[in-house]
C-alpha positions in Angstrom: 0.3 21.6 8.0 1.1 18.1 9.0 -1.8 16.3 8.7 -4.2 15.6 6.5 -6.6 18.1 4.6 -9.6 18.5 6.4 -12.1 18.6 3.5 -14.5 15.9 5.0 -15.1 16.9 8.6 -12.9 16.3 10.8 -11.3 12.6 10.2 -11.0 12.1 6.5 -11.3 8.4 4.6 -8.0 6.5 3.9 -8.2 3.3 1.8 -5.3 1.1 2.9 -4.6 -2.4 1.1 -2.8 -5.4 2.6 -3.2 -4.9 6.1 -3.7 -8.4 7.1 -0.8 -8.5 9.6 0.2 -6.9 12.6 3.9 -6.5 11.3 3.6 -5.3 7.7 4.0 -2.2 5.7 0.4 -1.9 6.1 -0.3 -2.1 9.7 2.7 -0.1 10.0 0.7 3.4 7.5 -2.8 2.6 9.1 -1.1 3.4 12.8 0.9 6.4 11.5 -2.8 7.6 9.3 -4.2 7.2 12.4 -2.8 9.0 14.7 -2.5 12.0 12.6 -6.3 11.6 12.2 -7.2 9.3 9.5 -10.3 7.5 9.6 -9.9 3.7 7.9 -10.8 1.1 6.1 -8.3 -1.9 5.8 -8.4 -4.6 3.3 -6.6 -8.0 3.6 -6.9 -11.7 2.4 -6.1 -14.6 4.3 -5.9 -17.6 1.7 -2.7 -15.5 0.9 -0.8 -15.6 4.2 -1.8 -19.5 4.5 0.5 -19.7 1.3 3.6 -17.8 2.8 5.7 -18.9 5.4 4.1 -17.3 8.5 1.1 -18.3 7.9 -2.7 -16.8 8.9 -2.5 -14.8 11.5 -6.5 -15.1 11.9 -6.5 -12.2 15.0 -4.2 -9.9 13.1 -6.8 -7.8 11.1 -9.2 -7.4 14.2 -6.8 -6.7 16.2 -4.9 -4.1 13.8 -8.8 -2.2 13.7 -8.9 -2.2 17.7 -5.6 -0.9 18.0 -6.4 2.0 15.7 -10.0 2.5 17.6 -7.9 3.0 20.0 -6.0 6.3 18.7 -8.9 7.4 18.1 -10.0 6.5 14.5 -13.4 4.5 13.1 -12.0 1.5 11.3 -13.7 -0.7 8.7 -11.9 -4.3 7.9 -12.8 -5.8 4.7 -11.9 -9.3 3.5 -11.3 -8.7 -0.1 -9.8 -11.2 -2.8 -8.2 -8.8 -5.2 -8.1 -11.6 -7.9 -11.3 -11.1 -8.6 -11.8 -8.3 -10.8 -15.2 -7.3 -9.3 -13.4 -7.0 -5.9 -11.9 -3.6 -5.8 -14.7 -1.6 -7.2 -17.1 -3.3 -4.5 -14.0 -2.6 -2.1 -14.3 1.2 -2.4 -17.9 1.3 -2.1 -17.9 -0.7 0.9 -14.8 0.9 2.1 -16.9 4.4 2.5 -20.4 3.7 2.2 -22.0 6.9 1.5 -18.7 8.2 2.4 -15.9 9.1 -0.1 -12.7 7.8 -0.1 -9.8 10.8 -0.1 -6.6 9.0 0.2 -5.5 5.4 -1.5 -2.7 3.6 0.1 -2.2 0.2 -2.5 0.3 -1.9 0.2 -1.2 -5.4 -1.1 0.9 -7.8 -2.8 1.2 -10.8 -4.3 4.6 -12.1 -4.1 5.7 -16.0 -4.2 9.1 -16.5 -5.2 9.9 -17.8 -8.6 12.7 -17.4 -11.5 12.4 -16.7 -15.1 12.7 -20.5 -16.0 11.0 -21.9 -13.3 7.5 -19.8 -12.9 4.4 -21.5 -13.8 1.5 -19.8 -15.9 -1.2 -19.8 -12.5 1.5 -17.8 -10.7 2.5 -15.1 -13.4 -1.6 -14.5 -14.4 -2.3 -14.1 -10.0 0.7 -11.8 -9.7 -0.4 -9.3 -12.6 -4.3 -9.9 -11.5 -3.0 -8.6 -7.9 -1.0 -6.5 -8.2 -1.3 -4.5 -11.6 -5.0 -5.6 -12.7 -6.4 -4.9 -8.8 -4.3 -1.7 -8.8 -5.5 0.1 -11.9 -9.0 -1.0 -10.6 -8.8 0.6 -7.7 -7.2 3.7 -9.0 -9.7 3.9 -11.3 -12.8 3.3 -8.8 -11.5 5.7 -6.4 -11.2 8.8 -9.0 -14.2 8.0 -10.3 -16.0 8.5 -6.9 -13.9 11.4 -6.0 -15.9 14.3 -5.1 -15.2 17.7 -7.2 -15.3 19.7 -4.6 -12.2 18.0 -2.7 -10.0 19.3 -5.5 -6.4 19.7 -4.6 -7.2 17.2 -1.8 -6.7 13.8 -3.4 -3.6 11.3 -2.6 -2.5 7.8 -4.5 0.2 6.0 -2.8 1.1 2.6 -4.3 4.4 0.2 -2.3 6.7 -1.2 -5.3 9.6 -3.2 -5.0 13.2 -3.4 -7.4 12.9 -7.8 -6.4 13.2 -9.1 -9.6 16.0 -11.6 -9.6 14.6 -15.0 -8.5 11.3 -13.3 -8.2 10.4 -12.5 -11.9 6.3 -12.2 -11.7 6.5 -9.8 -8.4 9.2 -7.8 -10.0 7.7 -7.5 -13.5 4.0 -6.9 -11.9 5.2 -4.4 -9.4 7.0 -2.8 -13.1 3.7 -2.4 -14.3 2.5 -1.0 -11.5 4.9 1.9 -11.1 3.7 2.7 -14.3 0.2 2.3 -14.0 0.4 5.0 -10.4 2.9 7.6 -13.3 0.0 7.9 -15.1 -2.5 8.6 -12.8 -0.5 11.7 -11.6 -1.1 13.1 -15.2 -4.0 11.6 -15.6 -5.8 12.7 -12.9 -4.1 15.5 -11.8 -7.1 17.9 -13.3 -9.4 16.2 -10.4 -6.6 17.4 -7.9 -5.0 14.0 -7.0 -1.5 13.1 -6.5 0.2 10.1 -7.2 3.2 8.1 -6.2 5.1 5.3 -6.1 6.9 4.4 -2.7 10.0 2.0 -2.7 10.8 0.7 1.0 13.8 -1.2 0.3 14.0 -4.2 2.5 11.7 -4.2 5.4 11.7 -7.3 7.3 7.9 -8.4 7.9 8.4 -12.1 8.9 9.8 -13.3 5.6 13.7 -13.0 6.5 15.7 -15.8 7.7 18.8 -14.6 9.9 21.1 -14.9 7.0 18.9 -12.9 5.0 18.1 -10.5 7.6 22.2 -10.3 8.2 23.5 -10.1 4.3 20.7 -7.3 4.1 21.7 -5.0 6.7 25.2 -4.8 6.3 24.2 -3.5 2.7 22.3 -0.6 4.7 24.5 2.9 4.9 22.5 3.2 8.5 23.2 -0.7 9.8 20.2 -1.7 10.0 17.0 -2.4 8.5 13.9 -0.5 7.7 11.1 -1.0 9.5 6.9 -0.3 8.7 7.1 2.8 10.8 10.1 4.2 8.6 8.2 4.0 5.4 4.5 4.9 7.6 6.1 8.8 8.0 6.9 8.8 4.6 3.2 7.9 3.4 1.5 10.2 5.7 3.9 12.9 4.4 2.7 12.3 0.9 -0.8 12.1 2.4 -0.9 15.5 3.8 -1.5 18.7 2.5 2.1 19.7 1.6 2.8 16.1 0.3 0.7 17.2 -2.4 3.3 18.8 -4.1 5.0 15.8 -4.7 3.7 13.8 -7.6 4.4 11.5 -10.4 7.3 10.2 -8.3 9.1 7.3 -7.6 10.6 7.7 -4.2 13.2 5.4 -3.1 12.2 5.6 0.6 15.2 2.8 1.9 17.5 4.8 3.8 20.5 4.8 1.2 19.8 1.0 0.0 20.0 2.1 -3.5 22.3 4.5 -3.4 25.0 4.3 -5.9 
């Protein structure tokens, strides 16, 4: 079976974080979800692009949910500061409504360049706030409204990164994140949920320059980059009913980029 279990009709609920942007990891999962019949909600947070270099894309996230409408899914986009540690409870109960959630893809980030000498206190506190405090909140809200009945049926799929070098807080908040999604799979693994942890490698979602871009892809056994539709099969694997067997993992999903 490829798809997803079909324990809540016929389009089950998939929680999907950071999908703010047409290009991203995110975007990327919520098409592949999609079409092999997800229903979603997508969260995303603007006053976070406005501090990168591509800026808001203010169309992106409506325009992400049509797409998806389009293949066939209902779509739910929620603007959801994930700084705020009352967001991701109220996330999941808006994400379903009276609905369960039966899938939790964690694809948000926080992620501003820094080094160990040069990172300021405000940065460190909103990178662990975002992406270990949020996460662990929204692990624990979504296996606390997990239905009983769903057992067996229950997937946790959190995006890391190995970026630590001249981008301490990400690294050392995506760290703590890896291990934060290990111990749900024991954790949690008498409700029936998986858990993983999915490492892309470099994906190039508007933050390369060409030299970057270049000096990355010659690294790459294959020649080239990834892109969000490489690591979207890889999630919707994990998502589906054999993916379950996989759990507790850390999966180097970055065709050979860390090999040896």
């Amino acid at each position: 079976m490829d798809g997803p279990v079909p324990t809540d009709g016929d389009r089950p609920l998939a929680l999907v974080t950071g999908v703010g942007r047409t290009v991203g990891i995110g975007a990327g999962i919520a098409r592949e979800l999609a079409r092999q019949g997800w229903d979603l909600a997508l969260s995303f947070w603007r006053p976070y692009d406005s501090r990168m270099p591509w800026g808001v894309q203010a169309a992106d996230a409506e325009a992400i949910a049509e797409e998806l409408r389009g293949l066939g899914a209902s779509v739910a986009t929620i603007e959801a500061d994930l700084a705020d540690p009352a967001a991701p409870e109220r996330l999941l109960a808006e994400a379903g409504g009276e609905r369960p959630v039966r899938a939790l893809v964690l694809s948000h980030a926080e992620s501003v360049d820094s080094a160990l000498l040069d990172t300021g206190l405000e940065s460190f506190d909103r990178h662990f706030a975002v992406n270990v405090r949020a996460s662990w909140l929204l692990v624990r809200a979504y296996a606390r409204q997990f239905p009983a009945e769903w057992h067996g049926a229950g997937r946790i799929v959190a995006l890391t990164s190995d970026h630590t070098v001249g981008n301490m807080p990400y690294g050392a908040s995506t760290g703590a994140l890896d291990r934060i999604v290990t111990a749900a799979a024991r954790e949690l693994a008498p409700q029936g949920i998986a858990a993983n942890v999915v490492n892309p490698g470099p994906v190039d979602t508007g933050w390369m320059d060409d030299d970057t871009r270049a000096a990355l892809a010659a690294r790459q056994p294959w020649g080239r980059l990834g892109t969000p539709a490489d690591i979207a099969g890889v999630v919707a694997f994990l998502l589906s009913g054999p993916g379950g067997w996989v759990n507790g993992q850390l999966l180097h999903a970055d065709g050979g980029f860390s090999a040896p």
